[in-house]
N, C-alpha and C positions, 0 to 999 in steps of 0.2 A: 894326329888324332884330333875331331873336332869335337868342343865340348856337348853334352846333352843337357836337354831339362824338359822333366815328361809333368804337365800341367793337368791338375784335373783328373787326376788318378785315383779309382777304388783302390788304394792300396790294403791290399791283404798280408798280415803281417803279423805274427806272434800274438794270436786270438783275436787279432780287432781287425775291423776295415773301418778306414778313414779315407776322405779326400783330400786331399795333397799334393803336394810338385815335388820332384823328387831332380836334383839338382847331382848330373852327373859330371865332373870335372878328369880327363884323361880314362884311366882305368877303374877311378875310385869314384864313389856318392859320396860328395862333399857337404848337403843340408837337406835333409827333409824337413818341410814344412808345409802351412797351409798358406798358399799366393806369395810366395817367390817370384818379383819384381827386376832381383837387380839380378846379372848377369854378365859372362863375359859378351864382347862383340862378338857376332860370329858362330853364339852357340843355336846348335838345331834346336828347336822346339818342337816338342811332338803332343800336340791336345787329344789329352786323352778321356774326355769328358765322354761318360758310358761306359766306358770301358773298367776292366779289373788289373790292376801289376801287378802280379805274383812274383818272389824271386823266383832266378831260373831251377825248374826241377833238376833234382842230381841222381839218376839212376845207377843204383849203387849194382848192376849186373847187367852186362852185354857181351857179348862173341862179335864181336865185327871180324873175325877171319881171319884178321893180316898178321904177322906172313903167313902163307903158304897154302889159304883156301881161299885166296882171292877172286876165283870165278863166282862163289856165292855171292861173296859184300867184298869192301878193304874200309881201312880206318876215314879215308876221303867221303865217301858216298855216303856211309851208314850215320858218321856226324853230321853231315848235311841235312838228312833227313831227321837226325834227333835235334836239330836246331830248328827246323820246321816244326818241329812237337813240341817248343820250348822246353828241350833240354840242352842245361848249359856244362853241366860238367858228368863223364859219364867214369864207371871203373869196369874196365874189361876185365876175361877170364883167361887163363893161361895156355888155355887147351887149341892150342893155331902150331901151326907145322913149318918149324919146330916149336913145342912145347915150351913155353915159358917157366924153365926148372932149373935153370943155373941162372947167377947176376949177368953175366954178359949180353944171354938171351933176351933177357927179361930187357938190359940197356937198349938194345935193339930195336924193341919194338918201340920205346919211349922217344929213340931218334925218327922213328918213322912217324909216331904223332906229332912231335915237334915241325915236321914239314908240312904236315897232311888235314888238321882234325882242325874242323870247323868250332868244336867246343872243348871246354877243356877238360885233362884227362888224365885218367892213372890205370895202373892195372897190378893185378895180384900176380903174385909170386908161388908158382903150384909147387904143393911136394908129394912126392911119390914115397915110393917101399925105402929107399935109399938114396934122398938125399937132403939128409937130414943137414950135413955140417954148411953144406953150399945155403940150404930156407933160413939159418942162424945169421948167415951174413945180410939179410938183408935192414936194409934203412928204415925203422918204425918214420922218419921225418918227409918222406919223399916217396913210397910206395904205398898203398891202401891196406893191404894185409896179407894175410897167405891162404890160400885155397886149395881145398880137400874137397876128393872125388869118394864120396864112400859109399856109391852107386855106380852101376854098370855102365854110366852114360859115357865115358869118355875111354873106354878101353884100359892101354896101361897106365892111365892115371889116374886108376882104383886104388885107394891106399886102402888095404886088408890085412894087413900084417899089425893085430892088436899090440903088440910089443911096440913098433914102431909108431904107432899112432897115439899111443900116453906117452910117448920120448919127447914127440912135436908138440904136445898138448902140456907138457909138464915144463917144454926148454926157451920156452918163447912167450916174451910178454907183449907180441903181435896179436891184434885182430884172428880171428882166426874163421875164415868163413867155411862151409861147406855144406854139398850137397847130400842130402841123404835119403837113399833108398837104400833095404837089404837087397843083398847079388840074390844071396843063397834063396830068398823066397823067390824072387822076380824069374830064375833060374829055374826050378820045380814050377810053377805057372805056368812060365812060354810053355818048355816039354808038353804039360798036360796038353794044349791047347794045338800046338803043333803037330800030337800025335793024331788029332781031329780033325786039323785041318787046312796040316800041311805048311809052308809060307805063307799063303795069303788066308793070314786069319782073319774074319771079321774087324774092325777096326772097335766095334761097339765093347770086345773083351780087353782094350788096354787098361780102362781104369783097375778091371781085377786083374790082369795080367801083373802092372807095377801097381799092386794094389793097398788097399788103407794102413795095411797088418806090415808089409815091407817098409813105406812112410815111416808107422809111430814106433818100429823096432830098432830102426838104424837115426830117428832123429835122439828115441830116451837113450838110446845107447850115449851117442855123444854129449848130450847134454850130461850125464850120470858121470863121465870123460872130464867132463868141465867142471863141476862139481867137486869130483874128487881130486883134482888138481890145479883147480885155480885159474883155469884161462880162460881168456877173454873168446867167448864162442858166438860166432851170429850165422842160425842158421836162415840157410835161401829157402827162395821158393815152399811153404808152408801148403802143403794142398788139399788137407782133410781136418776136420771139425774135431774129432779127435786129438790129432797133436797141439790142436791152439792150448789144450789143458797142460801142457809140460812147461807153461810158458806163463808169468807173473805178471799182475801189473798194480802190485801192492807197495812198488820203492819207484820213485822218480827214475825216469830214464836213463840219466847220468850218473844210477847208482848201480844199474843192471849191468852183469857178468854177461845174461847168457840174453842176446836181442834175435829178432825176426822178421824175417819178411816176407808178405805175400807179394804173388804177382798178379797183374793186371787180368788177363788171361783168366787165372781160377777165380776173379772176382765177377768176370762175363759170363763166361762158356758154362754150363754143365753137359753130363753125359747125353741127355738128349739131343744135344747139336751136335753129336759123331755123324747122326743120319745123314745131314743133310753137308757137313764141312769133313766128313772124312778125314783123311790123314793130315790134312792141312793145322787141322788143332792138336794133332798128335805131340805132347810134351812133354817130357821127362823135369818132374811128376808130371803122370797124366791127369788130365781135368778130370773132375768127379762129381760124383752127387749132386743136385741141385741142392740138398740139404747142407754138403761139405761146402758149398758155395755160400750159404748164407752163415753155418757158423764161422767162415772165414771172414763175412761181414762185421759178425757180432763180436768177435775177437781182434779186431782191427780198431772196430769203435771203442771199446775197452780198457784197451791201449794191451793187452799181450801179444798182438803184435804190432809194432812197430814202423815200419817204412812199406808202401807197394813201391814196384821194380816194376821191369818189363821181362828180364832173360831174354831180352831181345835175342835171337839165334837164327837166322835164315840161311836158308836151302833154296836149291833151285827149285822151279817146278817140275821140273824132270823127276829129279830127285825124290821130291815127296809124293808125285803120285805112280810110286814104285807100288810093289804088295806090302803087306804090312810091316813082316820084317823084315824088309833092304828098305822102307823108307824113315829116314833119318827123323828123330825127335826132333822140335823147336819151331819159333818161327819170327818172322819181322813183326816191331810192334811201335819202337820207339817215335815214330811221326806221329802215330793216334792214342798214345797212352793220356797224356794230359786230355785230349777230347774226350774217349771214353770215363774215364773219372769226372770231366765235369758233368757228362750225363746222369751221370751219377750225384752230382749236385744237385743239377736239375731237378732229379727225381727223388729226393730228400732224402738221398740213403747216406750222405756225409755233407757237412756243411763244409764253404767252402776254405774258412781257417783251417778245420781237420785237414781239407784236404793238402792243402799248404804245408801243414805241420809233416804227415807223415812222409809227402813227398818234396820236399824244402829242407825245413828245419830239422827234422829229425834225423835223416843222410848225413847231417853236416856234423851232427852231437854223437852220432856212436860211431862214424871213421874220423872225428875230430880234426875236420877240416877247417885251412886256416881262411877266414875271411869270407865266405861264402855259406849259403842257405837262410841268407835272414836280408834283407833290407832295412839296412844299418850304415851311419856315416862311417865313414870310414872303412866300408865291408869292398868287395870288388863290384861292378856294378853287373850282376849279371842278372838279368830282368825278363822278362814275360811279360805282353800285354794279349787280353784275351777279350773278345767279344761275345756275350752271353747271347744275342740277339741276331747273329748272322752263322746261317748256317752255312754246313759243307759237306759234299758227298763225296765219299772215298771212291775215284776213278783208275783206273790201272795210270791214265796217260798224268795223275795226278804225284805219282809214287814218285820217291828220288831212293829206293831199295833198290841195289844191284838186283838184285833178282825178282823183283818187279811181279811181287804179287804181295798182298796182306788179304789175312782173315777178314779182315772189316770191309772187305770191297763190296760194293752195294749199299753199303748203309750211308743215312746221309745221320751226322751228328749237330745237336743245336748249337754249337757255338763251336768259334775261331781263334785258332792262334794269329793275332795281327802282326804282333811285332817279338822280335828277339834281341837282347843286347846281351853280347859276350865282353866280360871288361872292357865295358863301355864301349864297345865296337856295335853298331847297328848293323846286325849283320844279316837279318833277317827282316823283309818290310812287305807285307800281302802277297807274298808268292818271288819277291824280287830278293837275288841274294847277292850281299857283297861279297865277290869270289878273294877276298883278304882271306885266309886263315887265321883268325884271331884267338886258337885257342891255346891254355898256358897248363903246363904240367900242374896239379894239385900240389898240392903240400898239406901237413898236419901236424899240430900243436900236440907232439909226444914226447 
């Protein structure tokens, strides 16, 4: 491993940007300061004069597929392409064939990143109707948390059995993330809609189909869950302006029980781009309102909620432009999530410390990950260099997504991801990738 030292850096960094050299030795940042001189022989220099170092973003929710829907993504390609998007450490969801619901399973897929993942990685531990004693064993030191389905989106890893759901909620001082929509409303919706118009309903009826009243039912439920029992709750994907109000941001971060997060996705799209992007924006929550867009703005700025994500989840194309209901919710995001939010810099809806915070530092503070989200001596070195001033336009032949389409095709974005370092590995340099695998299971200070 040869040492680094990136000179001349907007570093962006726990509210402030300064310019600085940021002195990487093996895996770890050994000195930041301002004109760093002395160095080992031998170390790369990278001037980064214009440019901004972000630590690497940590997207605390993705589906890369592996095992067992590997024709969509696998853990190889879909890292590659979030190391393209400066993300350096990512946490998967449990719901890949087979289901990540026993310790074994769950070991499996961590050997399969161990071989395969360009960044580094952890994933949740799902629990179902019944299995309770198997989600108890698992390691608060070495796993991210446990994940609950308590929407229709993933079949039998609906946990609907309220008994069993204050069991999980009452027995485990894990993280406890999940998704929430009501079945029972989403359920009575499709029907109406299906009676109208068959399978191929207009796409433009998803947001009322999985609609705002299904969201705020099944998110206060859980949260009212947490409340009355003490556990540590962080709910996903947040998608209507309404639920931002179940959510505080009157105690410091590290003092909240119950966290949140939007995704990238409801901070872009609203209902009016069904027209023209059809099933391709189709997301379980579905986009909504341009209005549920911007309270999700203003509740982010805030601080009630907490981190944007991607729910990176991709589908073929085949796949998605089935009729409405056979084509599967989700879709690829993590190559262009950090570009789409700097446009969003750009265009002063978040500066770019916030943006840092919520997607940096704050991943790192409520899954209490050890060494990473801040650029810090002694932290792992995993970095982001990004150019405000050169653009790029999303090209199909530009994608490294197995399935080789994103929503953002056509658009070109003002600025560029330049470079990537994964512990200290440059693994990423204008489009050129070191095919190293340099990425390292997480860990957490529990």
């Amino acid at each position: 491993m040869k040492n680094l030292i990136i000179k001349n850096a907007s570093v962006v960094n726990e509210g402030e940007i300064r310019i600085q050299d940021v002195l990487i030795e093996g895996e770890i940042i050994v000195r930041i300061d301002t004109n760093i001189d002395e160095y080992p022989a031998g170390t790369i220099v990278i001037d980064a004069k214009g440019k901004y170092l972000l630590p690497g973003i940590i997207d605390d929710q993705v589906h890369f597929r592996e095992p067992g829907l590997t024709h969509k993504a696998d853990i190889s390609s879909e890292s590659k392409a979030a190391v393209a998007g400066g993300i350096t450490s990512f946490i998967e969801m449990p719901n890949t064939v087979p289901q990540s619901t026993t310790q074994e399973l769950l070991e499996d897929k961590f050997k399969i990143a161990s071989e395969n993942s360009y960044a580094n990685y952890s994933f949740m531990f799902g629990g179902t109707n019944d299995n309770l004693e198997e989600l108890l064993k698992t390691n608060p030191k070495n796993v991210a948390g446990i994940k609950l389905f308590l929407g229709s989106s993933t079949g039998d890893m609906l946990v609907d059995n309220e008994e069993v759901l204050e069991k999980i909620f009452s027995s485990t001082k894990m993280l406890i993330a999940v998704h929430c929509e009501d079945e029972t409303t989403i359920k009575k919706n499709l029907d109406k809609y299906k009676k109208i118009y068959g399978e191929d309903i207009p796409i433009k009826f998803h947001p009322i189909i999985r609609s705002e009243e299904a969201c705020y039912l099944s998110s206060s439920k859980a949260i009212d869950l947490a409340k009355k029992t003490g556990a540590r709750l962080h709910v996903f994907h947040i998608s209507t302006a309404r639920e931002t109000y179940l959510f505080t941001n009157k105690i410091p971060l590290e003092e909240k029980q119950i966290t949140a997060e939007v995704c990238v996705h409801h901070l872009w799209f609203d209902d009016s781009d069904y027209e023209k992007k059809g099933t391709l924006i189709k997301w379980n929550p579905a986009v909504k309102s341009a209005k549920d867009r911007e309270g999700l703005w203003e509740a982010l700025l805030d601080d009630r909620l907490d981190i944007v994500a991607t729910d990176h989840a991709p589908h073929t194309l085949a796949e998605k432009n089935q009729v409405y209901t056979k084509a599967p919710s989700g879709g690829p995001l993590v190559q262009h999530a950090l570009q789409a939010m700097l446009e969003a810099v750009k265009n002063k809806k978040i500066s770019m410390e916030r943006m840092v915070e919520k997607m940096c530092h704050n991943p790192a503070k409520i899954f209490k990950i050890n060494k990473r989200g801040f650029i810090r001596e002694g932290f792992y070195a995993d970095l982001v260099l990004v150019d405000l001033n050169k653009s790029q336009t999303v090209t199909k032949n530009s994608l490294l997504y197995k399935c080789n389409w994103s929503p953002f095709e056509g658009l070109t974005f003002s600025a560029q991801i330049t470079h990537t370092i994964v512990n200290g590995n440059l693994i990423y340099k204008e489009g050129i990738f070191d095919d190293k695998k340099k990425g390292k299971r997480l860990t957490f200070n529990r």
